[in-house]
C-alpha positions in Angstrom: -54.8 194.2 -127.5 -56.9 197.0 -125.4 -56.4 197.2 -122.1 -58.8 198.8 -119.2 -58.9 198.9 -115.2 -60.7 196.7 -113.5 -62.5 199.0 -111.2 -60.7 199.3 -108.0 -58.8 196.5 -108.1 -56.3 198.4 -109.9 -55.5 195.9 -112.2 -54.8 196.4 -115.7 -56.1 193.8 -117.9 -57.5 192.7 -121.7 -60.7 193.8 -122.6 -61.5 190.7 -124.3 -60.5 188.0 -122.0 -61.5 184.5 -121.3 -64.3 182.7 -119.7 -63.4 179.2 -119.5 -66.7 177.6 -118.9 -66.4 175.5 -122.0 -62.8 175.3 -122.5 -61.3 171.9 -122.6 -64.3 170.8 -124.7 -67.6 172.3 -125.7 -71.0 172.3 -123.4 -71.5 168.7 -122.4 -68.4 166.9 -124.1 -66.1 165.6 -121.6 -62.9 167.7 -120.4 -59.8 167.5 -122.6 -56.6 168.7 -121.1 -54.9 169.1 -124.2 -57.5 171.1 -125.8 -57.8 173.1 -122.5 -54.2 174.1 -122.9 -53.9 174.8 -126.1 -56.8 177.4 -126.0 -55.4 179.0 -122.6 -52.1 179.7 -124.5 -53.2 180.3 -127.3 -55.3 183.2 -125.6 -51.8 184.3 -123.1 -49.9 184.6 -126.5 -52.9 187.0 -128.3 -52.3 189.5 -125.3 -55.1 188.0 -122.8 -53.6 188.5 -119.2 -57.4 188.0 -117.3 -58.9 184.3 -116.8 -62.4 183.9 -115.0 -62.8 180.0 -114.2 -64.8 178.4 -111.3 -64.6 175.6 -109.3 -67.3 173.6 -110.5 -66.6 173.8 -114.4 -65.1 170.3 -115.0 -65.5 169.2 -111.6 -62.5 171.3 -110.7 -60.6 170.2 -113.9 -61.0 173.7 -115.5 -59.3 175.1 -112.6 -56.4 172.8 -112.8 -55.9 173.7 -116.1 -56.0 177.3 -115.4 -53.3 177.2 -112.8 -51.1 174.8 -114.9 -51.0 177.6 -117.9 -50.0 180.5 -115.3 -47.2 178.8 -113.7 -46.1 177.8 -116.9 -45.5 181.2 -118.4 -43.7 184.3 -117.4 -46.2 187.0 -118.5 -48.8 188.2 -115.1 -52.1 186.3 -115.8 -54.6 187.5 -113.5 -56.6 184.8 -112.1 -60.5 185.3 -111.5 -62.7 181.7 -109.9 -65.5 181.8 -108.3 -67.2 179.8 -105.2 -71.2 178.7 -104.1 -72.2 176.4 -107.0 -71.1 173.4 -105.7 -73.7 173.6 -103.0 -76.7 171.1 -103.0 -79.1 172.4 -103.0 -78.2 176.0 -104.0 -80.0 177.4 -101.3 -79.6 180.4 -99.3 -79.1 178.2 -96.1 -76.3 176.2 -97.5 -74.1 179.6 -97.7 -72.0 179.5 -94.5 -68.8 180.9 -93.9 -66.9 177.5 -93.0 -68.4 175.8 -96.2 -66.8 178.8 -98.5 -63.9 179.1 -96.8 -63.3 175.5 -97.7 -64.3 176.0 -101.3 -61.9 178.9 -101.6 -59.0 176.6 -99.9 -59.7 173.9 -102.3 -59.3 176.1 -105.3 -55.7 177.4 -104.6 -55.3 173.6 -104.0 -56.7 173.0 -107.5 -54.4 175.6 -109.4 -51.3 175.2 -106.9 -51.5 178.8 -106.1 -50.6 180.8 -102.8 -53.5 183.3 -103.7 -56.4 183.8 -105.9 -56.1 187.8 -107.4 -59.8 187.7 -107.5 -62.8 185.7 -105.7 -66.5 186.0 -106.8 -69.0 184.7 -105.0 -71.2 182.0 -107.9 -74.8 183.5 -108.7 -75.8 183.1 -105.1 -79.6 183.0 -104.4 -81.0 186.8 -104.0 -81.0 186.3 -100.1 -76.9 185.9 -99.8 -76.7 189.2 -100.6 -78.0 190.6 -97.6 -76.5 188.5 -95.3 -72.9 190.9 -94.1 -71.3 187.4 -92.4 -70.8 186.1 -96.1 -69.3 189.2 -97.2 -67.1 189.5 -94.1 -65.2 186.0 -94.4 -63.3 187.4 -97.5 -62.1 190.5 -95.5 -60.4 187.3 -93.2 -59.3 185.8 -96.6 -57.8 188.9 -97.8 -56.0 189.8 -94.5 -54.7 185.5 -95.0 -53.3 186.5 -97.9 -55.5 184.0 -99.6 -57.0 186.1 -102.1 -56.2 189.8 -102.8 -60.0 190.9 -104.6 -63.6 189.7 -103.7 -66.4 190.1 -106.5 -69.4 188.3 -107.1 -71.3 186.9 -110.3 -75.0 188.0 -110.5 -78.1 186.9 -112.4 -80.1 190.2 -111.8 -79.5 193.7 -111.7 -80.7 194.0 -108.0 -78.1 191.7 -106.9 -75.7 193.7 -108.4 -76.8 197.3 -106.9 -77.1 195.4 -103.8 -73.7 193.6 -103.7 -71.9 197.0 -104.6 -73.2 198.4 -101.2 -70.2 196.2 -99.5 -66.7 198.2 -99.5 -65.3 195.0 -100.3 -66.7 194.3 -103.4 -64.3 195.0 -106.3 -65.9 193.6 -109.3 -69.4 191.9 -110.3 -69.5 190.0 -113.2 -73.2 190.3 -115.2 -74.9 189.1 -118.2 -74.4 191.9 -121.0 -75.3 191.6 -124.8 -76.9 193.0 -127.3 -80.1 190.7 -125.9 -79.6 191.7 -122.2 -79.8 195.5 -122.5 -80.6 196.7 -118.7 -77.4 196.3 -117.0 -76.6 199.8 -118.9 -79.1 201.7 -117.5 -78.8 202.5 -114.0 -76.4 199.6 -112.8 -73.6 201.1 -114.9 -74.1 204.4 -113.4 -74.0 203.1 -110.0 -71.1 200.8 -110.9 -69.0 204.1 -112.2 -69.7 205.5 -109.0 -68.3 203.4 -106.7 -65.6 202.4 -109.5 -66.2 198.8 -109.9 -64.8 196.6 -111.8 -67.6 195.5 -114.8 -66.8 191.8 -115.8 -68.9 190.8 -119.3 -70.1 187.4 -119.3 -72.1 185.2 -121.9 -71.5 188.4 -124.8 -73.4 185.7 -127.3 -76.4 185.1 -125.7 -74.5 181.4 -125.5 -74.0 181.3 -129.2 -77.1 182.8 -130.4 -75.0 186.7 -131.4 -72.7 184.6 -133.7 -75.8 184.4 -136.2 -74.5 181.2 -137.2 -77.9 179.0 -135.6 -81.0 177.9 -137.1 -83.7 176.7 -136.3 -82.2 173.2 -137.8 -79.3 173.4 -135.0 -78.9 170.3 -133.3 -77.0 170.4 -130.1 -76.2 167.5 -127.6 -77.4 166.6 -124.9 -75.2 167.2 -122.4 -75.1 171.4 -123.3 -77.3 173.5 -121.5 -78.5 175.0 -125.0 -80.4 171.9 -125.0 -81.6 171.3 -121.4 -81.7 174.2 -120.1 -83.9 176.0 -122.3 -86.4 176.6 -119.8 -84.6 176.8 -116.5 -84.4 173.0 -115.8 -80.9 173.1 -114.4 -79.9 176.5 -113.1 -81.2 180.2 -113.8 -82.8 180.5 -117.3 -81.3 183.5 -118.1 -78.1 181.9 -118.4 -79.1 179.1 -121.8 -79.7 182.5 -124.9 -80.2 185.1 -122.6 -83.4 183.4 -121.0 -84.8 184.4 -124.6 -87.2 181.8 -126.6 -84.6 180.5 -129.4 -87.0 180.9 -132.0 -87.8 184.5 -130.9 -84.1 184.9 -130.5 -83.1 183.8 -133.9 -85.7 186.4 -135.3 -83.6 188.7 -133.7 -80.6 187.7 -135.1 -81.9 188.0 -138.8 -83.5 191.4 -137.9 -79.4 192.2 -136.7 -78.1 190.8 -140.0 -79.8 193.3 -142.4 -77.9 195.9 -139.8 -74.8 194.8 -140.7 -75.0 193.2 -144.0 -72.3 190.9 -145.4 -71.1 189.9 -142.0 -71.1 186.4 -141.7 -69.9 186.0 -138.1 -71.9 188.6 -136.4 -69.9 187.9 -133.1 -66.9 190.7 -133.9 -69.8 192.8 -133.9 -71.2 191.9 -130.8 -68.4 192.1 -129.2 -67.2 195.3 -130.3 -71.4 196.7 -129.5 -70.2 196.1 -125.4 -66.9 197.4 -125.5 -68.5 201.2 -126.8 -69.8 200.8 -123.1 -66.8 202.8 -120.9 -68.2 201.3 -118.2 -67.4 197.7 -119.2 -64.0 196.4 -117.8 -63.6 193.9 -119.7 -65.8 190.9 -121.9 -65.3 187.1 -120.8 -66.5 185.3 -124.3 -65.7 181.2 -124.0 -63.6 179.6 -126.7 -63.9 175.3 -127.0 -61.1 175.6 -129.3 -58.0 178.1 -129.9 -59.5 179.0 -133.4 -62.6 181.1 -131.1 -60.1 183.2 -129.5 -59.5 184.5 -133.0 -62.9 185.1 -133.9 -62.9 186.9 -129.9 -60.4 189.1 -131.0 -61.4 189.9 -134.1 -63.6 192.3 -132.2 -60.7 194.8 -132.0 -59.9 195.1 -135.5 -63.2 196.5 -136.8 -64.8 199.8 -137.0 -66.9 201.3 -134.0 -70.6 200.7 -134.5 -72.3 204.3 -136.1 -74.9 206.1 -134.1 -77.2 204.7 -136.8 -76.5 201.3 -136.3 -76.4 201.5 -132.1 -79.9 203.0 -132.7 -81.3 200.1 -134.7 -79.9 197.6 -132.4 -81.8 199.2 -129.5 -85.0 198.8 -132.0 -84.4 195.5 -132.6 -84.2 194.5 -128.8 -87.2 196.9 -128.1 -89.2 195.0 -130.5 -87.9 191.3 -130.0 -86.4 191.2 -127.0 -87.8 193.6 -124.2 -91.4 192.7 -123.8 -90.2 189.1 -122.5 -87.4 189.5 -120.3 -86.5 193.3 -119.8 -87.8 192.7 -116.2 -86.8 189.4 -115.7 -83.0 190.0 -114.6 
């Protein structure tokens, strides 16, 4: 296993962790304790010490699961959840301090913890960020002892320049593949800066970067591949990068002739955002232990050539970049 910093947190964790979105089942199947388990030790005995749940993934179930692994084991697991999404609507004016406060109360509750090592703030709506009240309650939290790190989840790259303007803010946690490209530019530099913590999340393009989809894929109808294609449910950019699928698997042949022979073009992916210094670490989802394999497998192959970093930047310049460069 590698291990980075996690900006200023100080922390010194994996650099391919866990996201846990999915774990305990895949998208829309219903939450399996035993599977959950089995993939959160599976990952603490490969070397991952860095978890990133939420409180609304399983109606709180993930987060049970979560805490149940950590005080089951010796090793430190950091602990990463995140708060705002249960709100209804998700509306700027729904984001008040007393609301939060209980959402981060009911999470230690959840994984029968004294304190949470880091708290991010759920892909708020654009506004939240400019509002200093929200980012002051988890200076209270921290001085509670309740959580020891505050970092917030973006969809756009303006969030994240704008979150990073609070002292408090320790991490952000952004959409980063080889289909989302921007974040490098002059986030990362801005990020390095003010040494924050960069947390990778949906390094697929939910699926898409394995190369293993067709156009024949069939996918239920509970998973947000299927209903969320066109923002239905929450921010586009979250279902394949906000990228048409059939655009997006265009892509993914144009990537295959890169690297031929590679069946599972997901090591690959991986291994493309970890060349990044500025990355702290990469949150890829696992619905079954045998994923966190395939996640780490990542570390075991060769950095990408110049030559082969170039043409991936041709193939999101050709495919990717006139749809939704500007979009997040």
């Amino acid at each position: 296993m590698q291990y980075r910093t996690l900006g200023k947190t100080g922390y010194n964790i994996s650099a391919i962790s866990l996201g846990t979105w999915q774990v305990g089942g895949k998208w829309g199947d219903a939450f399996s304790h035993d599977n959950a388990d089995h993939i959160l030790n599976k990952a603490i005995d490969s070397g991952i010490n860095f978890i990133d749940t939420a409180d609304v993934y399983g109606d709180g179930e993930s987060e049970k699961a979560v805490g149940r692994a950590v005080k089951n084991r010796k090793e430190k697991i950091y602990v990463a959840t995140k708060c705002g999404r249960q709100l209804q609507p998700h509306v700027n004016e729904a984001y008040q301090v007393k609301v939060l406060r209980k959402f981060v109360e009911a999470s230690l509750k959840n994984m029968q913890l004294e304190t949470l090592d880091l708290i991010q703030l759920h892909c708020p709506p654009t506004q939240v960020y400019y509002r200093p009240e929200i980012f002051a309650l988890f200076d209270d939290l921290k001085k509670e002892g309740k959580i020891q790190h505050m970092g917030v989840s973006v969809e756009k790259v303006e969030e994240a320049l704008k979150a990073i303007e609070y002292d408090n803010v320790t991490t952000v946690q952004i959409i980063f593949n080889m289909f989302r490209q921007r974040p490098a530019q002059l986030f990362f530099e801005e990020a390095k800066k003010k040494n924050i913590g960069i947390i990778v999340r949906v390094p697929l393009a939910s699926g898409l970067l394995t190369g293993k989809f067709s156009a024949a894929s069939q996918f239920t109808e509970g998973d947000h591949r299927q209903f969320n294609r066109d923002g239905a449910a929450f921010d586009k950019g979250e279902t394949f990068s906000g990228i048409d699928y059939a655009t997006g698997l265009s892509a993914v042949e144009a990537l295959k002739k890169i690297f031929p022979g590679q069946d599972n073009l997901a090591p690959v992916a991986l291994q493309w955002i970890l060349q990044f210094d500025a990355v702290s670490c990469i949150i890829p989802g696992a619905s079954n232990a045998g994923q966190i394999d395939s996640n780490l497998s990542a570390l075991n192959i060769p950095a990408l050539t110049p030559e082969q970093i170039t043409a991936v930047k041709e193939v999101y310049e050709r495919y990717i970049k006139p749809s939704v460069h500007h979009l997040w």
